[in-house]
N, C-alpha and C positions, 0 to 999 in steps of 0.2 A: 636187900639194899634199902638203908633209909631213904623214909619219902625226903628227908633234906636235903640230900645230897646233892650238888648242884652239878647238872647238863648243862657241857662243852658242846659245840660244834664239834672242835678236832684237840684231843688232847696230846701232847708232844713228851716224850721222854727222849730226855737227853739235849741240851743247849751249847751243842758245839758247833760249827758253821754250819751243817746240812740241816739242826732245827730248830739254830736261830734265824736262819733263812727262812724255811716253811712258815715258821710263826711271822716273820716281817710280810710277808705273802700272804699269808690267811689275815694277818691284822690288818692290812692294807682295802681288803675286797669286805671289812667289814662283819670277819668272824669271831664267836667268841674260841676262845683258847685257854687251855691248858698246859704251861712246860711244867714238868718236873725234871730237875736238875741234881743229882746228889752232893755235887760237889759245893762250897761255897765261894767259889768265885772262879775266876777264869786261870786257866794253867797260866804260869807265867815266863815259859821260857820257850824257846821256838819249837816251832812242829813245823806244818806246812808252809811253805815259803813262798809257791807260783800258782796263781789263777789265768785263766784265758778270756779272750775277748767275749765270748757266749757268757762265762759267768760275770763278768764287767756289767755286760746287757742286763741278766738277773738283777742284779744289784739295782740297778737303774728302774727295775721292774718295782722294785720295795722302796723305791724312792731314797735310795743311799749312793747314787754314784759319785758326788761330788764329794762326798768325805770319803769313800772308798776311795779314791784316785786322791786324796789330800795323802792316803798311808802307804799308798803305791808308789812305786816306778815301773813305767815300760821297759820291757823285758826286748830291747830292739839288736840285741848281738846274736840273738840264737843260742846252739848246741852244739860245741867239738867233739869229737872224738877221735883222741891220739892214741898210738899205739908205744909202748913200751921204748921206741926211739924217736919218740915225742912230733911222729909223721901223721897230718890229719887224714883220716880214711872215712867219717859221716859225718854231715852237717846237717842237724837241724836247723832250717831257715830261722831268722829275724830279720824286722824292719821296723824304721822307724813312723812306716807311713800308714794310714788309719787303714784295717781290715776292712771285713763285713759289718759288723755288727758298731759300724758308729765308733773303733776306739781303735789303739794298741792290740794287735793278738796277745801280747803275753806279758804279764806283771808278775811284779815280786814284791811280796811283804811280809809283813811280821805279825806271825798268827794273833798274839796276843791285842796289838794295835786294830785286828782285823775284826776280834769277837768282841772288843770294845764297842767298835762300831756297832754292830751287830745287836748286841744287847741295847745299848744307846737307841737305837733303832724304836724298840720295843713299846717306850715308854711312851711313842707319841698313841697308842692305842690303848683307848682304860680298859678294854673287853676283854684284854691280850693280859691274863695272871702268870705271873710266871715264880716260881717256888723253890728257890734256890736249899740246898741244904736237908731236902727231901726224894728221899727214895724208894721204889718203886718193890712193891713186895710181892703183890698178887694180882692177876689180871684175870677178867673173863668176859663171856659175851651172853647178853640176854637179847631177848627179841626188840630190834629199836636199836641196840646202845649197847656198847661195851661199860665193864665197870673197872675202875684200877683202886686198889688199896697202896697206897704211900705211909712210907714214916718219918717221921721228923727227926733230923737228929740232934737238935736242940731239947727236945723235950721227951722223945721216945714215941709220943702216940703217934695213933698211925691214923688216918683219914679217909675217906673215902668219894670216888667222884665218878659219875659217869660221862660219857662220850659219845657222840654220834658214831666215830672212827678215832680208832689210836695212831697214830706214828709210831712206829719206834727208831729213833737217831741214835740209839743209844752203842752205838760203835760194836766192835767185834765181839763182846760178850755178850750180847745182846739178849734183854731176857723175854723182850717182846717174841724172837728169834724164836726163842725155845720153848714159848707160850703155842707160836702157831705153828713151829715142829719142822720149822726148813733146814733139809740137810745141806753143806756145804761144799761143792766140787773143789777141789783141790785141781787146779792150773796148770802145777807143777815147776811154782819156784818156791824153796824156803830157805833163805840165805839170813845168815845174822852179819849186822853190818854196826859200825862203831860210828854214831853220829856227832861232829864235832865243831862245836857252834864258837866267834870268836867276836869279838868288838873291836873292831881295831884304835887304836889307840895317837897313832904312828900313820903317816903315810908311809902305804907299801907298795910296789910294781906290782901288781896285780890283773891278770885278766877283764875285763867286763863281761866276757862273755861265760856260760858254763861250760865245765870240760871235766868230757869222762874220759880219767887217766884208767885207758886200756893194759895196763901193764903187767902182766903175767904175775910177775915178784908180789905186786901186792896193787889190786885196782883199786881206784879212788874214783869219786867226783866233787869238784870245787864247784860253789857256785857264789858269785856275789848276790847277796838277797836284795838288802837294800839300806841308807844311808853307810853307818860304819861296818854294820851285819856283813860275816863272811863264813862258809860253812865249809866242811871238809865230810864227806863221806867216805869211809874206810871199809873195806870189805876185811871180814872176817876170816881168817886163814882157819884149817882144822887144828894146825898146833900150836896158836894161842892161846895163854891164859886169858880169859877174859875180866880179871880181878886186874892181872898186870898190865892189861890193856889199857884202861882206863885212869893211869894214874900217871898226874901233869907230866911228869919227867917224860916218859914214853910216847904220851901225844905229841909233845913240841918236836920230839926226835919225829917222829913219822913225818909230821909237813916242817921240817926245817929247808928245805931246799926253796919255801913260800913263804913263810913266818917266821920270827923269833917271841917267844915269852914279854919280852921289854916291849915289842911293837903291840902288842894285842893283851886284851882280857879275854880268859876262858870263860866265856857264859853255859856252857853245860857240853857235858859227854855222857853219853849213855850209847850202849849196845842196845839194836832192835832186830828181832829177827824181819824179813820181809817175806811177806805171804802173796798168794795170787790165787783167793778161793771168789767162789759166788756163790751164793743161794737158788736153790732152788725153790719156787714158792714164797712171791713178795707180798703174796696178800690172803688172808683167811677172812674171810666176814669182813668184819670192823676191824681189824685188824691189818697195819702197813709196817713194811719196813724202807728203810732209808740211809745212802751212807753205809757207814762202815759195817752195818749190822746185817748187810745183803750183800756186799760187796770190799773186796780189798785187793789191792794191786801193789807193784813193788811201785816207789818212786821214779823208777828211770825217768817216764815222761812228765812228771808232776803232775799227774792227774787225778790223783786218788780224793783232795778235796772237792774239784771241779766234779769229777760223777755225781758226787753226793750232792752239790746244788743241783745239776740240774736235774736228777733226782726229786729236790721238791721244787723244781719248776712244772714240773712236768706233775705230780700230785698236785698243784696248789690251785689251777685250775680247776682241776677235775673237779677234786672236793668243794669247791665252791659252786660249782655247775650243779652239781651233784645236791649238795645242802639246800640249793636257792631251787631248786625243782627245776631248773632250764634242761636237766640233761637226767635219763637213769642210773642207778648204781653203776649197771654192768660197763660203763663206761671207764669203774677204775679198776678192770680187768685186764683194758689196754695198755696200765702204766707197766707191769712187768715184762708185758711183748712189745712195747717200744722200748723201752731203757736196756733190757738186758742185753738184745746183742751189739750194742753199740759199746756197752759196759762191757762188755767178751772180748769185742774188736778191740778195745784198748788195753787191759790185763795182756791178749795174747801180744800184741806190738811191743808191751813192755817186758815181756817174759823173753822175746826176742830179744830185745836190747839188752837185755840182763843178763843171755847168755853170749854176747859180744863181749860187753866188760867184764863177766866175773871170768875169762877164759884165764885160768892159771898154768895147764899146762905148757909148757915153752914149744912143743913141736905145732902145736894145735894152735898156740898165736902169731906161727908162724906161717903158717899155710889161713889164717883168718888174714893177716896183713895183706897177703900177697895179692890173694881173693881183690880185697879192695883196692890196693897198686893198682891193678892192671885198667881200672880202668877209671883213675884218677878218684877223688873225693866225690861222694853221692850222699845230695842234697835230699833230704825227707820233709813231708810233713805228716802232719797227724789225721790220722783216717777222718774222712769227711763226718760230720755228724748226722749220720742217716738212720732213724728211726725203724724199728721192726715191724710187723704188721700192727696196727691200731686204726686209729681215727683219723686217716686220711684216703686220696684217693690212688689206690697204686699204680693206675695207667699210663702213670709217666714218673717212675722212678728218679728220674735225673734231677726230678725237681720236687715233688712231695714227697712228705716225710723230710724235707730237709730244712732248717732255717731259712727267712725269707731276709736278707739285706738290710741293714737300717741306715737308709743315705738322708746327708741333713737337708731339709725341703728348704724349695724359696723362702720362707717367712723367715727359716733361721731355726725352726726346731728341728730335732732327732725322729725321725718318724713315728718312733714310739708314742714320744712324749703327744703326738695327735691321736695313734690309737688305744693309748691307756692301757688295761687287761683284758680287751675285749676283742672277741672274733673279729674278722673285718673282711670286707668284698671288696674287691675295687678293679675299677673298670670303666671305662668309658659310660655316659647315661644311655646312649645306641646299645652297646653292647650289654648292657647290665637290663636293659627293658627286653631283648630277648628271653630270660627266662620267663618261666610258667609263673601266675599268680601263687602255683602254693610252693614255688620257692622263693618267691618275696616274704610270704608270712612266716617259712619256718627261718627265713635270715632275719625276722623279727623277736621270732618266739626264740633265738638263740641268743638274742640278745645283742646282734652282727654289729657292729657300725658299719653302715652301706658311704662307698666314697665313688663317684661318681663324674667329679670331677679334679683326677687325679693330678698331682702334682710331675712336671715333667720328668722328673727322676725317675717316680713308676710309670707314667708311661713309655719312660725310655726302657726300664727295664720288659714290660709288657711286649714290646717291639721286637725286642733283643730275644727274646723265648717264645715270639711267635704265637703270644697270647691275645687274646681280648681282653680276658678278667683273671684277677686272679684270689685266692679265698685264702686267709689266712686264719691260725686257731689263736689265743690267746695267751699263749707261749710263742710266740713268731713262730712257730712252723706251719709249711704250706700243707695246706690242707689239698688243694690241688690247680691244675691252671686250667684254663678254658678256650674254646676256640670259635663254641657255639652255644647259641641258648640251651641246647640238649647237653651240651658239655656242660653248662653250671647245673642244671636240673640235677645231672648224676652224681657230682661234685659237690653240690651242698647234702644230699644226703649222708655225705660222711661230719656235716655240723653236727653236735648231738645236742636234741632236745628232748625233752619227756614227752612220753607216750601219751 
């Protein structure tokens, strides 16, 4: 490796939402960065369409919430699901009243408008290079620092750069993937499904809410995204052409019964299959995976971009901990035993849902209907977001390991916006001078913001959970709660600082 080559902090392959996120998150905390990007510009027709209230938070993490929510709409009707005589048998909750996490649980946008942001994002950090049009050839690890070979596709050469730690974002071919040799679990959904994107043109009677058309003959799901955006998901039968599938005359027939041609523009149709694999092994040395390159799920619950943020929510810390000496490596050990079974829990929920709508047999939709008849429409939501074993304290499940509430304090800000990206204790000054002097120093050496004289909101919450104090990480997750000075002693030992 030449002696010029210039040391990254974290270098990023791939600038799709999961690392154009990371890099807003490491730009933010002050690191230098590397993306390489192959492509030259942003895709520009729909993909992902629904994020959730935790990823709203993220965003708000990288300082983009207000132009996030400029490209958004609350997602406040929910999830139907009808059967074949158009009878509701599952509802996904919606509301229009603010979650946890300070917002809307659920938005809908337009991927394009959303990487905008994203990149836009970018620019407020000169540390943060990002390399559009340059691809990713060769990877490897020396003692210190990984090294990556890139080629330009403007010119041909190829370049070279090292890195403290690589990312790879770079989606389901992923060659970081295949650098550190993770094999891929197969789930057990692989369906190809016809995704059919429109603009409408025309006011049309139209749902607001999403519905998956359970319907033996052929399942769909509609979902309004957002402004005139409206999508039609078509499951792929075995004796379709999928040549003939694809072509206008045939779409408009499939959703005529919702649309005509003169009301709408087709903005894209493409067949995808949908997969439901994991990785095994997110991390080798210097080496991360992230997003689609670790993980992929079918769409039913829209959650396939939301893992992948909080994916590098959950990296962006660490590595920063990690590079600034507050905390050791082995620290980013915990990001694959925290993220992955929560990334399980959701693949399997969606694979469940998936085998609800894709039922095409008529006997077997008939006895799935009935099932649900009996005992009216049942309301779901989405498995809590609970953390694997990591960096918190497991003695009280119910509450660490889980996001910690973002209610908007007296003054008028979002609690965040007081705690910033840092650890944080809080707790009454009585209860917080209970602990030992060397757990004051190491909620120093971590870097903690100590709050001590807490706004009523947490001490309401404090109350309410039967806590004194409670310790949070720098991704809102609780780290754990307290009841006693010996309770924060054991409790903050899961802060990580360097040895």
């Amino acid at each position: 490796m030449p002696e010029q080559s210039p040391l990254y902090d974290v270098a990023i392959v791939g600038l799709g939402p999961t690392g154009a996120t990371l890099a807003n998150l490491l730009g933010a905390a002050g690191r230098s960065v590397l993306v390489l990007e192959k492509e030259a510009g942003i895709f520009p027709l729909p993909r992902a369409i629904h994020f959730d209230g935790e990823v709203l938070r993220i965003f708000q993490a990288a300082g983009l919430r207000e132009r996030v929510l400029g490209i958004s709409r609350p997602g406040t009707q929910g999830m139907h699901f009808v059967n074949g005589a158009g009878e509701t048998m599952l509802i996904r909750g919606g509301t229009a009243a603010l979650g946890p996490h300070g917002c809307a649980n659920n938005y809908y946008f337009h991927q394009p408008q959303l990487e905008a942001v994203l990149r836009d994002g970018l620019a407020r950090f000169p540390q943060v290079q990002v390399r559009l049009q340059h691809e990713l050839v060769g990877a490897g690890q020396e003692d210190g620092f990984a090294t990556l070979r890139y080629r330009s596709a403007a010119s041909g050469e190829v370049e070279m750069a090292k890195a403290r730690y690589v990312v790879g974002c770079d989606g389901a071919r992923s060659l970081i993937r295949q650098h550190i040799g993770s094999p891929m679990v197969d789930l057990g959904l692989r369906q190809p499904w016809l995704v059919f994107d429109v603009v409408l043109e025309q006011p049309v009677d139209l749902p607001d809410h999403t519905v998956q058309h359970c319907d033996p003959q052929r399942p769909m799901t509609y979902c309004n995204v957002v402004g005139a955006r409206r999508r039609w998901e078509i499951m792929v039968l075995p004796d379709d052409d999928g040549e003939a599938l694809v072509r206008p005359e045939n779409l408009w027939q499939m959703v005529a019964r919702w649309v005509r041609p003169e009301q709408a523009r087709l903005e894209r149709a493409a067949i995808y299959t949908f997969h439901s694999v994991i990785a095994n092994g997110w991390r080798k040395g210097r080496m991360l995976l992230a997003g689609d390159a670790c993980h992929q799920t079918p769409p039913f619950l829209g959650q396939g971009m939301c893992a992948g943020i909080r994916d590098a929510s959950n990296l962006a810390w660490k590595l920063d901990a990690v590079l600034a000496g507050r905390a050791p490596d082995a620290l980013l050990d915990t990001y694959e035993s925290e993220r992955k079974p929560h990334v399980r829990a959701l693949i399997e929920l969606a694979v469940r849902l998936g085998n609800i709508i894709q039922t095409t047999d008529p006997a077997l939709a008939a006895q799935r209907d009935a099932r649900f008849q009996a005992g009216g429409p049942e309301i779901f939501e989405l498995p809590p977001q609970l953390l694997g074993s990591g960096a918190f304290d497991p003695t009280r499940p119910e509450l660490a390991g889980r996001p910690f509430p973002q209610p908007q304090l007296q003054d008028g800000r979002l609690l965040d916006e007081l705690l910033e990206r840092r650890s944080a204790v809080i707790g009454s000054r009585q209860a917080l001078s209970t602990a030992s002097a060397a757990t004051a120093e190491r909620w120093r050496r971590s870097g903690a913001i100590v709050i001590d004289q807490p706004d009523p909101r947490l001490q309401d919450w404090l109350q309410s959970h039967d806590a004194s104090a409670v310790i949070l990480r720098p991704d809102r997750y609780i780290v754990g709660v307290a009841r006693s000075g010996a309770d924060l002693d054991r409790i903050s030992q899961y802060l990580p600082v360097a040895p």
